[in-house]
VOPA-922861 format. One line per 3 residues: number of its first residue (from 0); their letters; for each residue x, z, y of C-alpha. Coordinates in steps of 0.25 Angstrom, whole numbers, plus 5000, padded with zeros to 4 digits. Layout:
# VOPA-922861
NUM = A = X:Z:Y  ... .
This chain:
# VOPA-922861
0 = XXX = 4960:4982:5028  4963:4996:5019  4975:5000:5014 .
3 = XXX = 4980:5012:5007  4993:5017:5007  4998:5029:4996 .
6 = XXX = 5010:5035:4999  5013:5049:5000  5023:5047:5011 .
9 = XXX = 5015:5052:5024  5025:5046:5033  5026:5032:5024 .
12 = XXX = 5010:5034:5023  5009:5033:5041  5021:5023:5042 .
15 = XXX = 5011:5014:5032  5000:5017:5041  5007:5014:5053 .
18 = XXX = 5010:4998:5047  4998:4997:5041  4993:4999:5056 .
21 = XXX = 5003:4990:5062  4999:4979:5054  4984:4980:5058 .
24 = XXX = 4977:4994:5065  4964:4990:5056  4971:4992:5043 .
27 = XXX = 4964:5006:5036  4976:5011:5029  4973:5023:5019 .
30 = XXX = 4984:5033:5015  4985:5044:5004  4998:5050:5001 .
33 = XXX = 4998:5048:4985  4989:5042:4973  4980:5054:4973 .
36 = XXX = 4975:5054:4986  4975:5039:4987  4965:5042:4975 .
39 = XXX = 4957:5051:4981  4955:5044:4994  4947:5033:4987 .
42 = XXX = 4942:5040:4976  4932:5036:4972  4924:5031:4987 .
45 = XXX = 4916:5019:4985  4918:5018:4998  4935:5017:4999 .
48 = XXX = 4937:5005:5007  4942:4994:5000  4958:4995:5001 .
51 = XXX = 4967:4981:5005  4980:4985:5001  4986:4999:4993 .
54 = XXX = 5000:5003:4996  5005:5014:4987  5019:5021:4987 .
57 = XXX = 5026:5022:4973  5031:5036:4974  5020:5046:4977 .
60 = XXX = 5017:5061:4971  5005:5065:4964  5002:5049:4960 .
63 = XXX = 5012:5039:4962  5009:5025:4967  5010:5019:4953 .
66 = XXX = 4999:5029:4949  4992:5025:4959  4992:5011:4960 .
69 = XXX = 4987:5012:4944  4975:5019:4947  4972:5010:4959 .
72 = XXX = 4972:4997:4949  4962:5005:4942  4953:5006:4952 .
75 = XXX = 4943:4993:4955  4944:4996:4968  4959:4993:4973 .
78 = XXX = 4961:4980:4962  4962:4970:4972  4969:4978:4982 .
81 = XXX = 4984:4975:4982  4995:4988:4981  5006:4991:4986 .
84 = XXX = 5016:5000:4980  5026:5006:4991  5040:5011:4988 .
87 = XXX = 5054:5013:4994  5061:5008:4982  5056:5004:4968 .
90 = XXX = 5062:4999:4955  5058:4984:4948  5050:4991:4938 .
93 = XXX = 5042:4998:4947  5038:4986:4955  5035:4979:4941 .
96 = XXX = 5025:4989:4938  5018:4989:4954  5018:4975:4950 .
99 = XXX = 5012:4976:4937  5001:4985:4941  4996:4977:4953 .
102 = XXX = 5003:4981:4965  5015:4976:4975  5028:4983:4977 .
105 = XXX = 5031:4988:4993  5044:4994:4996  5041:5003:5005 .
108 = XXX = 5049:5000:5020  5056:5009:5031  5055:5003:5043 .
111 = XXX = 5039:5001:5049  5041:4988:5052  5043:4983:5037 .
114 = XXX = 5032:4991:5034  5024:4984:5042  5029:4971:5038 .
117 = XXX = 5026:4974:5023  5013:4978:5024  5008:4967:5034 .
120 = XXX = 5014:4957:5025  5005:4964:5013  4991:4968:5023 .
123 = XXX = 4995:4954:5031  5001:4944:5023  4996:4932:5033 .
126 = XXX = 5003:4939:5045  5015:4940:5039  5013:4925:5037 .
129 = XXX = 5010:4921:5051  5022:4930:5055  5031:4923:5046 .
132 = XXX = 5026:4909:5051  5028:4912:5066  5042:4916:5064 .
135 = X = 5046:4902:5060 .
């Protein structure tokens, strides 16, 4: 499995790491700290491996991640690969139009281990399931 998460937060960039290697230490997760570099680490190499899930913060310099998320729906290569749109906070609208142009709204969490909890239930959905079921 390969993620990539934009943000141009380093610390939030190594917190997301650190779950995504929580939930499973075989999980390639790919970082850039903002649209443009998240532009130029794929480019245009044929041989990009083949992303499972794009997590992308809202408020970002240089290209935001409303930008982005637009010129990753252009692209053929990400149109099955479901996005996520990270945020402390964000207004109805703005969740209308993530909605609207094809990606999920995530508020982003403080403490580490809701952040693992979010993005297992998203990577993971079954476990949560069986987790859910062995607690009744």
């Amino acid at each position: 499995m390969v993620i990539l998460n934009v943000d141009d937060d380093a610390e939030d960039r190594e917190i997301f790491q650190d779950a995504v290697r929580e939930i499973s230490p075989s999980i390639v997760c790919l970082s850039a700290n903002n649209g443009i570099d998240a532009q130029s680490l794929w480019g245009s190499d044929r041989n990009f491996p083949t992303l499972d899930f794009i997590f992308l913060d809202i408020n970002m310099p240089k290209m935001d991640g409303m930008e982005l998320l637009r010129v990753i729906k252009k692209d053929n290569r990400f149109n099955r690969v479901p996005v996520y749109m990270l945020s402390t906070s964000c207004g109805e609208n703005e969740i209308v139009n993530i909605n609207s142009l094809g990606a999920t709204y995530m508020e982003k969490q403080c403490k580490f281990a809701d952040i693992v909890s979010g993005l297992s239930s998203i990577i993971h959905p079954q476990s949560e399931l069986i987790a859910l079921a062995g607690k009744q």
